[in-house]
N, C-alpha and C positions, 0 to 999 in steps of 0.2 A: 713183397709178393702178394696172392693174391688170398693167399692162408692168412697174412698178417691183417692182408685188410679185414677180411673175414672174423677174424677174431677181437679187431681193434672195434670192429661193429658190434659186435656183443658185447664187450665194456661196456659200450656207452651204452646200449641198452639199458645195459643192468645196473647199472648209474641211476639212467633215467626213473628206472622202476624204483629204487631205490628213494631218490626224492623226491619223486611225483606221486600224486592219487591217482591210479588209474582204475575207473569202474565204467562199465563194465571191461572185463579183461580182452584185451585185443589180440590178433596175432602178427607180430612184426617180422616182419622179413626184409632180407636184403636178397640181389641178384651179386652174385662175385664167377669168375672166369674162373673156372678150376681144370688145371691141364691135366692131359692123361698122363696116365702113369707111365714113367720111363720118357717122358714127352721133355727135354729141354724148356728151359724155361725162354718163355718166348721175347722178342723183343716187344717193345715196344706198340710195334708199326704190325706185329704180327695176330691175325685174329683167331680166336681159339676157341675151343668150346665153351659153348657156358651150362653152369647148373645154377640150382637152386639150394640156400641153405636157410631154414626157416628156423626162426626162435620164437618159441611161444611160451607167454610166463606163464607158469604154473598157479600162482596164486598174486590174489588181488592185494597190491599195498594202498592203503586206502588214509591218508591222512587227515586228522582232523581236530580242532581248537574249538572245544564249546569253552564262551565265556563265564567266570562266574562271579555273579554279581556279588558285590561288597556292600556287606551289611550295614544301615545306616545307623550309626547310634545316636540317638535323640540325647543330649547330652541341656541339664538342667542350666535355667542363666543363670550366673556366676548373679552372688549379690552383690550391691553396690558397696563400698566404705566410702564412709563418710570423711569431706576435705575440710579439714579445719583452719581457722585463721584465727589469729590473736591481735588484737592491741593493747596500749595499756591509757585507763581510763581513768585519771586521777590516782587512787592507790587501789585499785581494780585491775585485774587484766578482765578486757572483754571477748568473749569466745563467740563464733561462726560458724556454720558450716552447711553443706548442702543439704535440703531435706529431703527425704529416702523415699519414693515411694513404690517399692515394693510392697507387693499387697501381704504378705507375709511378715511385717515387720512388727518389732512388737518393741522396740524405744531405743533407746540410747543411753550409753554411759560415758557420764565426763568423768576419764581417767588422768591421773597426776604419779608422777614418782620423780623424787628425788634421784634415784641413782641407774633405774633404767631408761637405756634410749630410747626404747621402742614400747614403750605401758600400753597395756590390754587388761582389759575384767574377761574373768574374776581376779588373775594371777597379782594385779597391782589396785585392786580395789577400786572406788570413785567415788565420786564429790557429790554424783547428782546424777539420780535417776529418771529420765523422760520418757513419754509414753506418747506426747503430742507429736505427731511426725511433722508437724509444722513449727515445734517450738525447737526452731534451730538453732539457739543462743543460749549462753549462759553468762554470768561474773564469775570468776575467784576474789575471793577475798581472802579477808586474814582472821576472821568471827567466825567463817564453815568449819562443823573438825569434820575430818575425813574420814572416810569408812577403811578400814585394813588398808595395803599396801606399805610402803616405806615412810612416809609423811610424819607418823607419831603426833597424830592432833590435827594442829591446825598450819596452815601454809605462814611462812616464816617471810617475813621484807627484808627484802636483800637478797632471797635466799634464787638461785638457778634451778627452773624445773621443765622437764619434760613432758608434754600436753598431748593427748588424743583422745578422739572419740570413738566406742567401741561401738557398732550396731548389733542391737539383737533382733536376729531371725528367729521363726518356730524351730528350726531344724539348725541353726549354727548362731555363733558371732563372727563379726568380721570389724577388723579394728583397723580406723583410716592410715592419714599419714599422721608424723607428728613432729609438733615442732618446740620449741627451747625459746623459756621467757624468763626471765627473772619480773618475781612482785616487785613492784615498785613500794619504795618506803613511802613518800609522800606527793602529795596530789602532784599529775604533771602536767602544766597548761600548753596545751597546743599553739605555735605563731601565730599573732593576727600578720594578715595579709595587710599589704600597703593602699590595697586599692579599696573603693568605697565599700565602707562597711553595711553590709543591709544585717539592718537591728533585727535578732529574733523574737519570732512572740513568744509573750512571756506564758509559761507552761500553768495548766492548770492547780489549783492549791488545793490539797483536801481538808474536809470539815468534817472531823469524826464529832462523833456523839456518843451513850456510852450509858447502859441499866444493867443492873443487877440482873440475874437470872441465878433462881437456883442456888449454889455454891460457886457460882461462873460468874465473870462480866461478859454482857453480849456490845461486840461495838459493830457499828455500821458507820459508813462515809459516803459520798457521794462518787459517782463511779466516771473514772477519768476515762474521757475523748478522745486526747490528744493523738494523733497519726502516731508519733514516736514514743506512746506509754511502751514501758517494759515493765514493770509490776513496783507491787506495795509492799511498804518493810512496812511491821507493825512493832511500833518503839514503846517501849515503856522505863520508868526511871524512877528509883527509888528519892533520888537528892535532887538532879536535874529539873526546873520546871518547865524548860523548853528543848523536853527529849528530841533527839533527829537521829538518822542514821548518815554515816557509820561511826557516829562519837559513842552513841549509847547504846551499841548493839541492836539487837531484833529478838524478837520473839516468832514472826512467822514472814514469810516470803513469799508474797501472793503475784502469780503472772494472767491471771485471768482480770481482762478488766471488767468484766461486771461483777466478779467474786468481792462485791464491798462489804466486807463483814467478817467476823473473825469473835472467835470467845476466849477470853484466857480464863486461864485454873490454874492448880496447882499440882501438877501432874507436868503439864510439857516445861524443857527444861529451857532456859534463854540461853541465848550463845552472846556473850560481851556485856561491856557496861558494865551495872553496878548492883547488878541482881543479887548477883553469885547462888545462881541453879536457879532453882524453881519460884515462883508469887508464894507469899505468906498468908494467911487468912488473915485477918486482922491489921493488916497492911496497906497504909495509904501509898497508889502511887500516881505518878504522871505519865500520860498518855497519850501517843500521838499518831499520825501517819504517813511518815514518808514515800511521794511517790517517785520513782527512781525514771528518768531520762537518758537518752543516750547523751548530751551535752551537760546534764544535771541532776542536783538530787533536790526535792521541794518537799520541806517539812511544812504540817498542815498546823492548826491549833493543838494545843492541849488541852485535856481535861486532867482532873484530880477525882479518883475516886478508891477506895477501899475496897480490899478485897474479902467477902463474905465469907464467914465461918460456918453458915448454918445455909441450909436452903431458906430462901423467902417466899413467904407465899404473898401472890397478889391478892388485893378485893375485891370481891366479885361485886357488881351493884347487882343488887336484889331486884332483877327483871326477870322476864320470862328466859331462861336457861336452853339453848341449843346444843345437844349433844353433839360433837365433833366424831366423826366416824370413828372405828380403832384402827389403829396405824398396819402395818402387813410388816409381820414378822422374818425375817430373813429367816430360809434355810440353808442351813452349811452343811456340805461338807468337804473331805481334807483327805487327800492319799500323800503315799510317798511319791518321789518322782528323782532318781538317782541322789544325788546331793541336797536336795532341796523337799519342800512340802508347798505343793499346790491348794491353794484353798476355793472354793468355787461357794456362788451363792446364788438363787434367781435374781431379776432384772424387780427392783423396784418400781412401780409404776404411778404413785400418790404424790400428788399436784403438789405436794410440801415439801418433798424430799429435799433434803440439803443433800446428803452423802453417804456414804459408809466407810466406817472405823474398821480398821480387822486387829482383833484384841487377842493378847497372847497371854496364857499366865501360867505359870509353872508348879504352885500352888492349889491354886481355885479349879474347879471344873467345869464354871460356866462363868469365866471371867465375862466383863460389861466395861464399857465406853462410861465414863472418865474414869472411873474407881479403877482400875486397874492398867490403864494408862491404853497405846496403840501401836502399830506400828506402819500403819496406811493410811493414809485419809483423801478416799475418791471421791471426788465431785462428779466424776460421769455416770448415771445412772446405767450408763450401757454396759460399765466395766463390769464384771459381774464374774472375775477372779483376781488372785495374787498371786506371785512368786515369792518363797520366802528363804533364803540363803544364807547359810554360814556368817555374811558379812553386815547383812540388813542392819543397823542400829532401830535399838527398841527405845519407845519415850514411855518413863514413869515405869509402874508397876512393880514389879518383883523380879524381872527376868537381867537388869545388871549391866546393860549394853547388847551382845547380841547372843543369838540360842548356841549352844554349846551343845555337839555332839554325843549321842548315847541318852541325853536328857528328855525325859515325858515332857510335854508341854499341851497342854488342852488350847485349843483353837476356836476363834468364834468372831462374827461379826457383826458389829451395832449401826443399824438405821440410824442416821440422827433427822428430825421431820422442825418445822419449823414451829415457836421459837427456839432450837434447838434441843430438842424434847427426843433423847436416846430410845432405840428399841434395840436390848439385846436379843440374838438368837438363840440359835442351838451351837453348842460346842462339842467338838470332834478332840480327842486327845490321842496323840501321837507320840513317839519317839523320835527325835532330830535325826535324821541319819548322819552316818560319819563316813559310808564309802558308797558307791554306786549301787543299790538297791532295785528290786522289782517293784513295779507299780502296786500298789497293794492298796485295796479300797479299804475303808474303816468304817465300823458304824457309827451314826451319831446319834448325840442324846440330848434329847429336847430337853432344860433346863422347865422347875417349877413354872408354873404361870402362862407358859405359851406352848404353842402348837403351831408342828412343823405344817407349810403347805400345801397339801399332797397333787401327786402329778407335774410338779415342775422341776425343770430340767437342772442340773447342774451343768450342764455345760457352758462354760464361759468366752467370750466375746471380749477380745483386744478393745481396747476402751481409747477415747481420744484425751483426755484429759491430763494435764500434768499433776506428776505426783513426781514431784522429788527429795529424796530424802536425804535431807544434809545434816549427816552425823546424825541420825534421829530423830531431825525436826526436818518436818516436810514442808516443801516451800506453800503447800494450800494449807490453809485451816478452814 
């Protein structure tokens, strides 16, 4: 009828309004036939009057979708971990891996365990600390002892171990893949191929030489070329007169090839051979320099010489006398920093500089480079701080292997300037921490005879130079 239509039109209206925006509001209307009253309902065919029924919406449905934007979150790069590769190189394995560079990067640890699959530092210790973010190689051997972890000493022939390398960032570590190698017992010669042999050149030989200094011998060699140098063992032998490495141990493990030079004492400890611990004073021994090759290892001559009991003084010839400037005193100092103790010192800048020692002692208040042995030895003059950890192994001195927790230990770092002529600093004494700690500054106190530099900075600079320390002897001297 014409009611039904009438009202099936308002539905939809109001439908409409319903899910449409309508602004401004309109007035909708329909025409519909509405019979009069009492009026039969007409056919069809029959025409009838018409009205008018209007529908006006009352109020405005107004639809609408503001977008809202999604916040972008700047999210830091992930650092890289380092991909390790192994082979094994005679009774060596030789290690690999890509170098990091992240500008926040601050070295690498080659990590080892026996019994976990996945080893990371600090949780399973390591072998060899780096700092050169280009010195992406190391050796194991069976002469390194190992810092903490599962190991107990030194890596066993025969024995299956679990290899990776840990990167450290300012702000994290990030520990790579790792992989499973067993040490080789004895040298393993790689197949010659069938086809024409091209003869390799033969590798350069070194010629150490070798003076007293001091209570020390100072030795120097000539500084190897070769494309494929990988660094110098520095051999010495009490019985052997044609010491080599790795029959007679090492005393130092040098990867920089211009670093030709080296001084023993009686303070750093040897690893192998026939030492057993430290040089004696009054001790004749033999003395050489193997430089190590990726295809080989090239013992140099030896010498024989005695190890001095007393300082020696040289002769001066009675000429006109030129005073040498005086050396620049390092200043230190040392906070806590959670687990660990940072030590900072300024940037040496004296045309002689060899390095700096960072000296620990538990005893003394203003320990000194060699008397009290070391536990760092940079060659970079830019490094110009340390990290010092739970696991660190210490050479010589008083302290026993490495700092133990709750223990005072006085801090301090010695200049050594050429011919290897120590200046110690100022020393900073601390407490080791044993749990996560607040930064805590300390003052320090300038030791008899020198004086701190005033105005320079303590804050220290990621250094490029390797310092690795294996079991407490660092591969530089």
């Amino acid at each position: 009828s014409g009611l039904q239509d009438a009202y099936l039109s308002c539905v939809r209206v109001r439908n409409l309004i319903t899910n449409a925006a309508v602004s401004p509001s309109p007035t909708l209307s329909k025409t519909v036939t509405i019979p009069p009253a009492g009026t039969p309902t007409p056919s069809t065919t029959t025409p009838v009057p018409t009205g008018t029924i209007s529908v006006t919406p009352t109020a405005t449905v107004q639809i609408s979708a503001t977008a809202t934007p999604v916040a972008t979150t700047t999210t830091a790069p992930a650092h890289a971990g380092p991909t390790v590769t192994g082979t094994v190189s005679g009774s060596t394995i030789a290690l690999s891996w890509n170098a990091i560079t992240d500008a926040d990067f601050l070295g690498y640890k080659v990590v080892v365990s026996k019994n976990n699959a996945n080893p990371k530092y600090p949780d399973d210790g390591y072998m060899y600390y780096i700092t050169d973010r280009n010195h992406n190689y190391a050796t194991l051997d069976t002469l390194t002892t190992y810092s903490g972890g599962d190991i107990g000493g030194k890596l066993k022939a025969g024995q299956t171990y679990y290899i990776s390398i840990t990167a450290l960032y300012s702000d994290s570590k990030v520990t790579g893949n790792t992989i499973t190698m067993t040490m080789p017992a004895v040298a393993t010669t790689s197949p010659t191929p069938t086809a024409t042999a091209t003869t390799a050149t033969p590798h350069t030989v070194p010629t150490v030489a070798g003076s007293v200094s001091g209570s020390t011998i100072a030795l120097t060699w000539n500084a190897i070329t070769d494309a494929d140098f990988q660094g110098y063992k520095v051999v010495v032998s009490k019985n052997n007169a044609n010491p080599k490495y790795p029959d007679d141990g090492y005393m130092y493990y040098i990867t920089d090839r211009n670093h030709n030079y080296a001084t023993l004492d009686t303070t750093t400890t040897y690893n192998g051979g026939d030492i057993g611990g430290k040089l004696q004073p009054g001790q004749a021994y033999y003395i050489s320099i193997t430089a190590i090759y990726p295809d080989s290892k090239v013992a140099g001559n030896a010498i024989t010489m005695t190890m001095p009991s007393v300082a020696t003084t040289t002769t001066t010839v009675a000429t006109t006398t030129t005073t040498a400037p005086p050396h620049t005193v390092p200043s230190v100092s040392a906070q806590v920093s959670g687990t660990s103790v940072v030590v900072n010192w300024q940037k040496i800048t004296d045309s002689d500089f060899l390095g700096y020692k960072v000296v620990i002692s538990k005893n003394k208040d203003n320990p000194v480079y060699p008397t009290d042995g070391y536990m760092f030895w940079i060659t970079s003059r830019d490094t110009t701080s340390a990290t010092i950890t739970e696991s660190d192994g210490y050479n010589g001195g008083d302290i026993g292997g490495t700092l133990q927790p709750g223990t005072s230990y006085a801090f301090s770092v010695t200049a050594l300037y050429e011919p290897y002529t120590p200046v110690a600093g100022n020393a900073v004494r601390l407490t080791f921490p044993a749990t996560t700690t607040p930064v805590t500054t300390t003052t320090s106190t300038t030791p008899s005879g020198f004086s701190s530099s005033p105005g320079l900075s303590s804050e220290g600079t990621s250094g490029t130079t390797t310092v690795l320390a294996e079991a407490g002897v660092p591969a530089v001297m």
